[in-house]
PDB file of N, CA, C and O in Angstrom, chain B, residues numbered from 101:
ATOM      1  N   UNK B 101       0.858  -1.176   0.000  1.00  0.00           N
ATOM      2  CA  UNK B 101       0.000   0.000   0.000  1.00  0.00           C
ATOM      3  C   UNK B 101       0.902   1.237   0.000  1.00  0.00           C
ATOM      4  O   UNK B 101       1.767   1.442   0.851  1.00  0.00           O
ATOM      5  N   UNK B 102       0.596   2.118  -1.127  1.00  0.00           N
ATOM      6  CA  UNK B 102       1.272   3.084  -1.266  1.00  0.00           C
ATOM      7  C   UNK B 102       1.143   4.472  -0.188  1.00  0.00           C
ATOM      8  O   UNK B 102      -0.057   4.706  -0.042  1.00  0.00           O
ATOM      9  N   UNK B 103       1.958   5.411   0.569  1.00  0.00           N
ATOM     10  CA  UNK B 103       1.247   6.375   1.625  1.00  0.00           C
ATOM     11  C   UNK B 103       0.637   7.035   1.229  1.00  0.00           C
ATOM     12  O   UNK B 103       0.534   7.928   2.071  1.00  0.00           O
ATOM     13  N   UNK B 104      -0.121   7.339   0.138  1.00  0.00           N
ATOM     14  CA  UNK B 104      -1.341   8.433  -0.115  1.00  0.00           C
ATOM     15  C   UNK B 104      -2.782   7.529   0.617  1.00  0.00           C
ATOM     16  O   UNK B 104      -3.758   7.931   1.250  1.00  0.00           O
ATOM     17  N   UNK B 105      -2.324   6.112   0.153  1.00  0.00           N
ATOM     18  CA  UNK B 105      -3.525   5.335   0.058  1.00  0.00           C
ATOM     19  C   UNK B 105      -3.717   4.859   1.679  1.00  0.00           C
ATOM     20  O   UNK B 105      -4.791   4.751   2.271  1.00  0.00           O
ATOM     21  N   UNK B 106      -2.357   4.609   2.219  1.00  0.00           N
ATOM     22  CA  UNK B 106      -2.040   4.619   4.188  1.00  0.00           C
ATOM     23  C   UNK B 106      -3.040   5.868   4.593  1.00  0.00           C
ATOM     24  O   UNK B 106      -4.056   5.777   5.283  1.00  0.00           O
ATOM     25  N   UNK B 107      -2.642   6.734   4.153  1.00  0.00           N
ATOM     26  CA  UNK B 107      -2.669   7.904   4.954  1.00  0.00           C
ATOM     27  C   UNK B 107      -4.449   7.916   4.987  1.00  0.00           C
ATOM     28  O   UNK B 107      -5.128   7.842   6.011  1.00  0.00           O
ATOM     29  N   UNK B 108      -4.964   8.032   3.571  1.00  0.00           N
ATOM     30  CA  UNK B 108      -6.518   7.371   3.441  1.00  0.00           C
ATOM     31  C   UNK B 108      -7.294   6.963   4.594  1.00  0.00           C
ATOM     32  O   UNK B 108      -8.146   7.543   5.268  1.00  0.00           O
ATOM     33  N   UNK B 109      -6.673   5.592   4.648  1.00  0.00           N
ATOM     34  CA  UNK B 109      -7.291   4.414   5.045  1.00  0.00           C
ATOM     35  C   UNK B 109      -7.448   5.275   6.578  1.00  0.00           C
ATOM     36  O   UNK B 109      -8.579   5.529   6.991  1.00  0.00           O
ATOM     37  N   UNK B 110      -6.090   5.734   7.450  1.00  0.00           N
ATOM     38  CA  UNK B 110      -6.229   6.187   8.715  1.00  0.00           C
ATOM     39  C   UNK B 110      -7.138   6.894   8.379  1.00  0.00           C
ATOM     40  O   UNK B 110      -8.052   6.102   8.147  1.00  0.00           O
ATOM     41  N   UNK B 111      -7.684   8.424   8.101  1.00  0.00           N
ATOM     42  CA  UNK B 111      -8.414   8.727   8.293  1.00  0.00           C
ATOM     43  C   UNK B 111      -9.455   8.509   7.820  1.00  0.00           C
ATOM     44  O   UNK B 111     -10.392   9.306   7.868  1.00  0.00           O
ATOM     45  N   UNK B 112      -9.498   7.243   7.202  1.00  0.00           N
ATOM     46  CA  UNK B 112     -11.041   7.003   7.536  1.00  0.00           C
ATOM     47  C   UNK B 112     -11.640   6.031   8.544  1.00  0.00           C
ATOM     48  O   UNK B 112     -12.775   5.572   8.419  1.00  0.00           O
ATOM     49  N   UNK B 113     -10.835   5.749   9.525  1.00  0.00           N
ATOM     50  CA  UNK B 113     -11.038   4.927  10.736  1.00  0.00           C
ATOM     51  C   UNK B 113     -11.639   6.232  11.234  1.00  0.00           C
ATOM     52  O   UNK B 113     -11.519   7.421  10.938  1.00  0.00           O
ATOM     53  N   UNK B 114     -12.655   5.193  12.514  1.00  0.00           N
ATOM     54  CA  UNK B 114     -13.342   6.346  13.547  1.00  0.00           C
ATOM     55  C   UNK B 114     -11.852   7.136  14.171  1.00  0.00           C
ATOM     56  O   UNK B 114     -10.775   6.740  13.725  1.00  0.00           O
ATOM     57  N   UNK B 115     -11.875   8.100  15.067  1.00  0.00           N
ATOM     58  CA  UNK B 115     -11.239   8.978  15.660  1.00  0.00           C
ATOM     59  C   UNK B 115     -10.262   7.835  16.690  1.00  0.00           C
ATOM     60  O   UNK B 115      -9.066   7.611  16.504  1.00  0.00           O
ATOM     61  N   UNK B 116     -10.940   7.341  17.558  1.00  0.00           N
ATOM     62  CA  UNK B 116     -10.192   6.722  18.481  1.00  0.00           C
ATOM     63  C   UNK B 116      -9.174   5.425  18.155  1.00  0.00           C
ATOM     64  O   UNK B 116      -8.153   5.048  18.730  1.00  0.00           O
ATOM     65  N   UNK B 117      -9.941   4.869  16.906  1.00  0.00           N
ATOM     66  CA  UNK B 117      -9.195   3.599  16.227  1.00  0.00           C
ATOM     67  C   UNK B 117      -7.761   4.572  15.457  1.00  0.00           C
ATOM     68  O   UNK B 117      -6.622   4.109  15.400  1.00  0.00           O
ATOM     69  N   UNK B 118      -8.097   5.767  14.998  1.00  0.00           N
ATOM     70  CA  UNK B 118      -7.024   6.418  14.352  1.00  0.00           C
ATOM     71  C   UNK B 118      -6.074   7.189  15.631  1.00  0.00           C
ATOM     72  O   UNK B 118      -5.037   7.709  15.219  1.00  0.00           O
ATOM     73  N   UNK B 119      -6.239   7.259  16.562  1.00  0.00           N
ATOM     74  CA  UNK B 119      -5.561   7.782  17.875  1.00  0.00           C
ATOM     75  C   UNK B 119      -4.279   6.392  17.981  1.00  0.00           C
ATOM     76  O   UNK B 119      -3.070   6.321  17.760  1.00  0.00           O
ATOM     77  N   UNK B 120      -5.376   5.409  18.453  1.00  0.00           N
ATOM     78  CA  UNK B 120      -4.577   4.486  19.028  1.00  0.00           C
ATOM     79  C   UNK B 120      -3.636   3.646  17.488  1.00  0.00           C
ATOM     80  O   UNK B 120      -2.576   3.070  17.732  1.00  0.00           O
ATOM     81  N   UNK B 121      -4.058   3.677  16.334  1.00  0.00           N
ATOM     82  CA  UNK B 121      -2.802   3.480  15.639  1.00  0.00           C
ATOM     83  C   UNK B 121      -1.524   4.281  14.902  1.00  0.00           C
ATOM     84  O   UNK B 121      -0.526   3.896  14.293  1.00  0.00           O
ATOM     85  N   UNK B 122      -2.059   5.578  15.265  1.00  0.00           N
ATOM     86  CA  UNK B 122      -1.121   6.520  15.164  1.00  0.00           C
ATOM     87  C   UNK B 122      -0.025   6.316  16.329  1.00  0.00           C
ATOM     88  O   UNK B 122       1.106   5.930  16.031  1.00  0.00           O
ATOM     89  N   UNK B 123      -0.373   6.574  17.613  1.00  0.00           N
ATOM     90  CA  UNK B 123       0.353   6.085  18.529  1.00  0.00           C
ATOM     91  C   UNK B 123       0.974   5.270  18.564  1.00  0.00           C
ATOM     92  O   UNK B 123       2.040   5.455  19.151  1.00  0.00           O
ATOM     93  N   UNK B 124       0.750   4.070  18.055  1.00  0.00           N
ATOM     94  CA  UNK B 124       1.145   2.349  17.969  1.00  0.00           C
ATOM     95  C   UNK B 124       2.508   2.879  16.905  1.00  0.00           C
ATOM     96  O   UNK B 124       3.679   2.708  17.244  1.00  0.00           O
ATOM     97  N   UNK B 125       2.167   3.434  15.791  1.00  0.00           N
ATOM     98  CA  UNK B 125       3.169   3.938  14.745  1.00  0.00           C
ATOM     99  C   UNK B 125       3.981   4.550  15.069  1.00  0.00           C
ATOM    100  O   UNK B 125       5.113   4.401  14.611  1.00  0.00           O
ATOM    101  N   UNK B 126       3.649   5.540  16.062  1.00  0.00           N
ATOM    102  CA  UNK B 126       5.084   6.594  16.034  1.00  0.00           C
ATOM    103  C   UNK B 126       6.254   5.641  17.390  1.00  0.00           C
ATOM    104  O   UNK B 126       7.359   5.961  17.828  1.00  0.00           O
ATOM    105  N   UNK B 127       5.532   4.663  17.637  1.00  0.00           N
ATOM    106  CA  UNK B 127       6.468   4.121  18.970  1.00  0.00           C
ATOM    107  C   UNK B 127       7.286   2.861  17.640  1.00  0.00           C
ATOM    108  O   UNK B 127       8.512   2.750  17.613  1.00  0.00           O
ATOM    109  N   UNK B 128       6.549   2.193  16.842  1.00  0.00           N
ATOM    110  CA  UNK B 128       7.359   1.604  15.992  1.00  0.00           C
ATOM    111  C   UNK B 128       7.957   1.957  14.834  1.00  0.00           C
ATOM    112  O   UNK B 128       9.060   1.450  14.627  1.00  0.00           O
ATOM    113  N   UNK B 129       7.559   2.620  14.107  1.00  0.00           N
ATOM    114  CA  UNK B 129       8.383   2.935  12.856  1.00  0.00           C
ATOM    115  C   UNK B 129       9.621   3.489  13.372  1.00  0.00           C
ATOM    116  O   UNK B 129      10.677   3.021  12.945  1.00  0.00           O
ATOM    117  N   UNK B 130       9.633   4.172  14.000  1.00  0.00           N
ATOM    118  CA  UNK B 130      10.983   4.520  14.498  1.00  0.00           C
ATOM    119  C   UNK B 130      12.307   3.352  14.605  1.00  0.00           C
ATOM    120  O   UNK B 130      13.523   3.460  14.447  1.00  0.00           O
ATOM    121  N   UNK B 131      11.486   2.314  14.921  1.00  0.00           N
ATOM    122  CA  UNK B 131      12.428   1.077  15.497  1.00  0.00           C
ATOM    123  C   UNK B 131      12.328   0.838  13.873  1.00  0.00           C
ATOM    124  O   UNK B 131      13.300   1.232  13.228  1.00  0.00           O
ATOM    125  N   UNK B 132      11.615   0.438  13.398  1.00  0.00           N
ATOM    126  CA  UNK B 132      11.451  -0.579  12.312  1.00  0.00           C
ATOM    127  C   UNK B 132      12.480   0.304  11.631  1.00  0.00           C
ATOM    128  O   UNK B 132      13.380  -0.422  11.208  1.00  0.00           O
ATOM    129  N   UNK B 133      12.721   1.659  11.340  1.00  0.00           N
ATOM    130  CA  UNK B 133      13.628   2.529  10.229  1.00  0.00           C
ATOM    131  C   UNK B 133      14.908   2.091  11.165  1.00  0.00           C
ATOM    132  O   UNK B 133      15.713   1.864  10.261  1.00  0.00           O
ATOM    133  N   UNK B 134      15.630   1.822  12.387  1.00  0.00           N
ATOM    134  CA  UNK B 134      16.753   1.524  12.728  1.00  0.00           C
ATOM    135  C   UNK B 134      16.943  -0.124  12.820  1.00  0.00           C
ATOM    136  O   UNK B 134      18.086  -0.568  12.714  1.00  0.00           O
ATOM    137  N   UNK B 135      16.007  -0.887  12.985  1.00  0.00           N
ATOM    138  CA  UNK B 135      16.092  -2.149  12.396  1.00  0.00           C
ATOM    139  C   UNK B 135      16.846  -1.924  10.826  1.00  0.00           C
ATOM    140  O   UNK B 135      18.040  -2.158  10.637  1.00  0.00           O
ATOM    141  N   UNK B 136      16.102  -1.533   9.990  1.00  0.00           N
ATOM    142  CA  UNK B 136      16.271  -1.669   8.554  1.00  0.00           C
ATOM    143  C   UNK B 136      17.403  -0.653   8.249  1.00  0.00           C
ATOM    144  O   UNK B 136      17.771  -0.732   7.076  1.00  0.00           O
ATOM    145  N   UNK B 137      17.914   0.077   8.826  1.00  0.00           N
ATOM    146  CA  UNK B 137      19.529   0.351   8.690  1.00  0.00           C
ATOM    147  C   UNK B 137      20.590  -0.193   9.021  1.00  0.00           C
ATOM    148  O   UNK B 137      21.631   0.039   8.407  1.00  0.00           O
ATOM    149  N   UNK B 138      20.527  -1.096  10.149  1.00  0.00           N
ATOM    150  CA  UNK B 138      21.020  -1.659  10.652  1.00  0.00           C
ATOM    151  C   UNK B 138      21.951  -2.977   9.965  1.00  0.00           C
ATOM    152  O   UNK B 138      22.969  -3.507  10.409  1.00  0.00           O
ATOM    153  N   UNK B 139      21.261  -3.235   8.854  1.00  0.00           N
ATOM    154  CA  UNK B 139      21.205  -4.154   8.306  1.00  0.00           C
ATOM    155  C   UNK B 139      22.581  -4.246   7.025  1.00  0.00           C
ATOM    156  O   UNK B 139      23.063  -3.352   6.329  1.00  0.00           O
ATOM    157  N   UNK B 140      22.764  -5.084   7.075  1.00  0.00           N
ATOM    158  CA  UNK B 140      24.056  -5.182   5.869  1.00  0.00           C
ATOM    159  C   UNK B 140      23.926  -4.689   4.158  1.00  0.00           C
ATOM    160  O   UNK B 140      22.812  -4.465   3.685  1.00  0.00           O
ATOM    161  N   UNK B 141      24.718  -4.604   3.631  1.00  0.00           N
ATOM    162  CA  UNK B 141      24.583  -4.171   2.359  1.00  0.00           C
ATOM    163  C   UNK B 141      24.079  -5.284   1.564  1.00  0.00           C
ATOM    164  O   UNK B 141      23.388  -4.739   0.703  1.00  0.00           O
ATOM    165  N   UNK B 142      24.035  -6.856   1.334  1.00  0.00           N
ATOM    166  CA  UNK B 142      23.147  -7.654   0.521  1.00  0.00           C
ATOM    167  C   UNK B 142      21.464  -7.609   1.006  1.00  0.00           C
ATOM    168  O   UNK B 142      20.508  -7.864   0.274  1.00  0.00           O
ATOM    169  N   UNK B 143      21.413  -7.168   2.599  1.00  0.00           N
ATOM    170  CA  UNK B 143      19.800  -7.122   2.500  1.00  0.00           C
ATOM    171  C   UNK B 143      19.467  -5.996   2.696  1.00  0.00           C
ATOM    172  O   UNK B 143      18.246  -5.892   2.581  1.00  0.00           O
ATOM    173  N   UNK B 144      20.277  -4.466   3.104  1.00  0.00           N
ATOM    174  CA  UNK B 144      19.558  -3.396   3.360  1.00  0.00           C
ATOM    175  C   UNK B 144      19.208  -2.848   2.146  1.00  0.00           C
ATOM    176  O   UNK B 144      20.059  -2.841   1.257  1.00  0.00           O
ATOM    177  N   UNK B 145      17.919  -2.304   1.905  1.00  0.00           N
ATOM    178  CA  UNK B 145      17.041  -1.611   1.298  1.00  0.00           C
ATOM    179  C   UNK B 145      16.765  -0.180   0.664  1.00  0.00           C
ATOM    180  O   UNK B 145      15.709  -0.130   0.034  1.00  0.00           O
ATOM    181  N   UNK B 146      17.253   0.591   0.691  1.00  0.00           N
ATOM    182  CA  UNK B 146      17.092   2.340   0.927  1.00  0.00           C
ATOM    183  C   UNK B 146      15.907   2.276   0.375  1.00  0.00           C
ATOM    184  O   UNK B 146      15.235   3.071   1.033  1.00  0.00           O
ATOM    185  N   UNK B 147      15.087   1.708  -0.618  1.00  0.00           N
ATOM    186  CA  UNK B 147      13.753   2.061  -0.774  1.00  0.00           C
ATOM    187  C   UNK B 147      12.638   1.878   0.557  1.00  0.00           C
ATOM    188  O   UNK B 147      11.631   2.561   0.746  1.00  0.00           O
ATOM    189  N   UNK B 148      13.053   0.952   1.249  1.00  0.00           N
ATOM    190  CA  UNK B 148      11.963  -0.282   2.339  1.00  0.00           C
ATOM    191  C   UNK B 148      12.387   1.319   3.459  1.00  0.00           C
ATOM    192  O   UNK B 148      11.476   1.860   4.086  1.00  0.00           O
ATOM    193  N   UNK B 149      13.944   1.894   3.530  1.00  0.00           N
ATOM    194  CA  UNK B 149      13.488   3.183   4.393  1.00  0.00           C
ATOM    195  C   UNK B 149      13.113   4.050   4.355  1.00  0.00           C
ATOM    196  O   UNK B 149      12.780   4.698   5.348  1.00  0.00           O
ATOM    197  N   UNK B 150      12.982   4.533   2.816  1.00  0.00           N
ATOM    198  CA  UNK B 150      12.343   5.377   2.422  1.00  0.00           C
ATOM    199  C   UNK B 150      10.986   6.004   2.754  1.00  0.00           C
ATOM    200  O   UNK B 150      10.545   7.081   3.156  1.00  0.00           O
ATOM    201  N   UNK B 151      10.337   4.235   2.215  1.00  0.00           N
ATOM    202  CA  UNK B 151       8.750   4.140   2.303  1.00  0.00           C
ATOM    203  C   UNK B 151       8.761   4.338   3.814  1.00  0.00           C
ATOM    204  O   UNK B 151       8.042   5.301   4.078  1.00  0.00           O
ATOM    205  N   UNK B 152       9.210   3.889   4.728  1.00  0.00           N
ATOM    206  CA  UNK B 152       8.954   4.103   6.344  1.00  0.00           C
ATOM    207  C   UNK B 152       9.172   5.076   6.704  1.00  0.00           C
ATOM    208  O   UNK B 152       8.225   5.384   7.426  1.00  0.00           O
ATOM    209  N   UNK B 153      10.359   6.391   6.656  1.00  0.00           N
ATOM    210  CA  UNK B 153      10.446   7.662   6.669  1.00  0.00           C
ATOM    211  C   UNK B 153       9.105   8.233   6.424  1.00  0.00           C
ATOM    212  O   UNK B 153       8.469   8.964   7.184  1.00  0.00           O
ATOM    213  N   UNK B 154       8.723   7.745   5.112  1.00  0.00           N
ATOM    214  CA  UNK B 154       7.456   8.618   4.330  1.00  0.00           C
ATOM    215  C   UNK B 154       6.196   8.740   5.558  1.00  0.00           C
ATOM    216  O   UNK B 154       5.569   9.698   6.010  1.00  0.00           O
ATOM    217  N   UNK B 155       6.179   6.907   5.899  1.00  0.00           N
ATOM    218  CA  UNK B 155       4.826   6.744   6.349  1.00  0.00           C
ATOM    219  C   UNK B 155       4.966   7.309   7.963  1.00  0.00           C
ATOM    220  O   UNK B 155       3.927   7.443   8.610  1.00  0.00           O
ATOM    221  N   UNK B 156       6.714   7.740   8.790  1.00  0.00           N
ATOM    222  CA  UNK B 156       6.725   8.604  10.373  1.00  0.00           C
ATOM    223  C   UNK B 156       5.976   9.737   9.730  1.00  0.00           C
ATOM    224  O   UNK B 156       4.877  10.094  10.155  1.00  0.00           O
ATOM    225  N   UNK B 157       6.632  10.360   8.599  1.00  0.00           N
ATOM    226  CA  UNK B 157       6.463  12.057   8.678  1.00  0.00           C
ATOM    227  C   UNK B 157       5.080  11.596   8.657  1.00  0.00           C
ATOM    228  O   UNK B 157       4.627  11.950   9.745  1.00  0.00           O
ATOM    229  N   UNK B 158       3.877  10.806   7.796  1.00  0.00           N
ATOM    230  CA  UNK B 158       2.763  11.270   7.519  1.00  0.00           C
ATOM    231  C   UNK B 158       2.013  10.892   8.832  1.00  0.00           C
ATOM    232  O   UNK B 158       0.986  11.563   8.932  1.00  0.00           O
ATOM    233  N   UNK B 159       2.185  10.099   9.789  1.00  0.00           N
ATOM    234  CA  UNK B 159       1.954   9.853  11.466  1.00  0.00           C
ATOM    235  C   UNK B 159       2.248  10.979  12.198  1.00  0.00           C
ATOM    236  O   UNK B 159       1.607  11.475  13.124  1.00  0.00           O
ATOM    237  N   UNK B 160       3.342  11.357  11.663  1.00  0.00           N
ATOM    238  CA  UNK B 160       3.361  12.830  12.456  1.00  0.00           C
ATOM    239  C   UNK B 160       2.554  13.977  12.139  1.00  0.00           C
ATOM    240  O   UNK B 160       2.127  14.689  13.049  1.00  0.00           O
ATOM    241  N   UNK B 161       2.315  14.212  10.973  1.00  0.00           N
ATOM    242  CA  UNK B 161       1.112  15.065  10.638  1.00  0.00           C
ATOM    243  C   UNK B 161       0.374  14.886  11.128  1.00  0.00           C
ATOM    244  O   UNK B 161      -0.085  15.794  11.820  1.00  0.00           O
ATOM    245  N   UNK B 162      -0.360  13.386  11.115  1.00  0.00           N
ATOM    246  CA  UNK B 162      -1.872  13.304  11.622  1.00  0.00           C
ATOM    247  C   UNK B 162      -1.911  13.420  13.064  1.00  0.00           C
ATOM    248  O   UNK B 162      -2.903  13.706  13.735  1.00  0.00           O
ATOM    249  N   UNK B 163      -0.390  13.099  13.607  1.00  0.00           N
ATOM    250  CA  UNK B 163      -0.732  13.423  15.446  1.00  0.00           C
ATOM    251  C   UNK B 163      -1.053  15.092  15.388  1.00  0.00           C
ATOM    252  O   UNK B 163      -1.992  15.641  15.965  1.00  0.00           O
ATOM    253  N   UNK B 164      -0.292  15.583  14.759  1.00  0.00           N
ATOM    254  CA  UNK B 164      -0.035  16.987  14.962  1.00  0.00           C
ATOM    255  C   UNK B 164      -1.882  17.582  14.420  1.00  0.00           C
ATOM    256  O   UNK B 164      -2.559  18.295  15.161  1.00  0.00           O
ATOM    257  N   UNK B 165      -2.132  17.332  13.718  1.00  0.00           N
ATOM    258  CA  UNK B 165      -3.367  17.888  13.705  1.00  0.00           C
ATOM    259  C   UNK B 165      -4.465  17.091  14.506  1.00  0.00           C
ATOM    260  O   UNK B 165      -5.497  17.733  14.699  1.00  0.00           O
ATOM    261  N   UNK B 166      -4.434  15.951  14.952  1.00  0.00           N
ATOM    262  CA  UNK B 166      -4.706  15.740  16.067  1.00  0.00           C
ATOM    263  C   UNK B 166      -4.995  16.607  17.518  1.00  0.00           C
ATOM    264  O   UNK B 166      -5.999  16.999  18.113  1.00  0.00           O
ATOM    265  N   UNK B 167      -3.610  16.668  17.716  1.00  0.00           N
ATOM    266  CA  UNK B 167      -3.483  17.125  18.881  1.00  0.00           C
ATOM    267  C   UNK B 167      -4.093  18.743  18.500  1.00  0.00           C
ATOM    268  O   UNK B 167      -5.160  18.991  19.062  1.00  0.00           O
ATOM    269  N   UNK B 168      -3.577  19.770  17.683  1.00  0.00           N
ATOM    270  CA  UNK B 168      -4.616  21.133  17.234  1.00  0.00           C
ATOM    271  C   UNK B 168      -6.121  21.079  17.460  1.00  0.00           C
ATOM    272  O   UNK B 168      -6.777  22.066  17.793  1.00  0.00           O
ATOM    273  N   UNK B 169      -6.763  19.537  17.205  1.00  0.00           N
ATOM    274  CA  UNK B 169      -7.760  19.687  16.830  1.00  0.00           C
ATOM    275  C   UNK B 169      -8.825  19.611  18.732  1.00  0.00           C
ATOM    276  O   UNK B 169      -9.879  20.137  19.090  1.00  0.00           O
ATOM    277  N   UNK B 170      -7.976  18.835  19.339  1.00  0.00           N
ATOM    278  CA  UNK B 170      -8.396  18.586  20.898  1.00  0.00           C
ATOM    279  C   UNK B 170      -7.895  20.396  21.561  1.00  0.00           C
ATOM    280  O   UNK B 170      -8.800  21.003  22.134  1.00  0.00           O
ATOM    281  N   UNK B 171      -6.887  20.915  21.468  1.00  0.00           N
ATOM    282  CA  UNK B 171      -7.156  22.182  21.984  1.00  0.00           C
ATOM    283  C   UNK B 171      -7.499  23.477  20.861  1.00  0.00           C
ATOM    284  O   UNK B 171      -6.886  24.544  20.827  1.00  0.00           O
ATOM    285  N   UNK B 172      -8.325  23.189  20.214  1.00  0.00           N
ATOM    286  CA  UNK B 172      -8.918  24.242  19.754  1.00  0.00           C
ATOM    287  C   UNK B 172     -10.023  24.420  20.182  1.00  0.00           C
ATOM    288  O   UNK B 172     -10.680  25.394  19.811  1.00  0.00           O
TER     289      UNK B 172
END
């Protein structure tokens, strides 16, 4: 699944299902992008970190307007 089509899918979960996997995301992708560096030159990837970079920043957006949207 490409991140236009990720990013989608989250918001179209109810509010709280999109809380709690945003959360779930920003505690793993983090790991999963230093897992996958970690890794040697016959299996590391730069595309596989790419796509995971892509899909923190777009978790971070949605916390961030998230969180705007509870104190406004």
């Amino acid at each position: 699944m490409n991140n236009a089509s990720w990013k989608k899918w989250i918001k179209s979960l109810p509010r709280e299902a999109q809380v709690e996997l945003i959360e779930r995301q920003l505690r793993v992708l983090p790991q999963f992008i230093m897992d996958e560096t970690a890794k040697l030159p016959p299996y590391f990837n730069p595309s596989v970190v790419k796509n995971l970079e892509g899909k923190l920043k777009i978790v971070r957006d949605l916390w961030t307007e998230i969180l705007i949207a509870r104190h406004a």
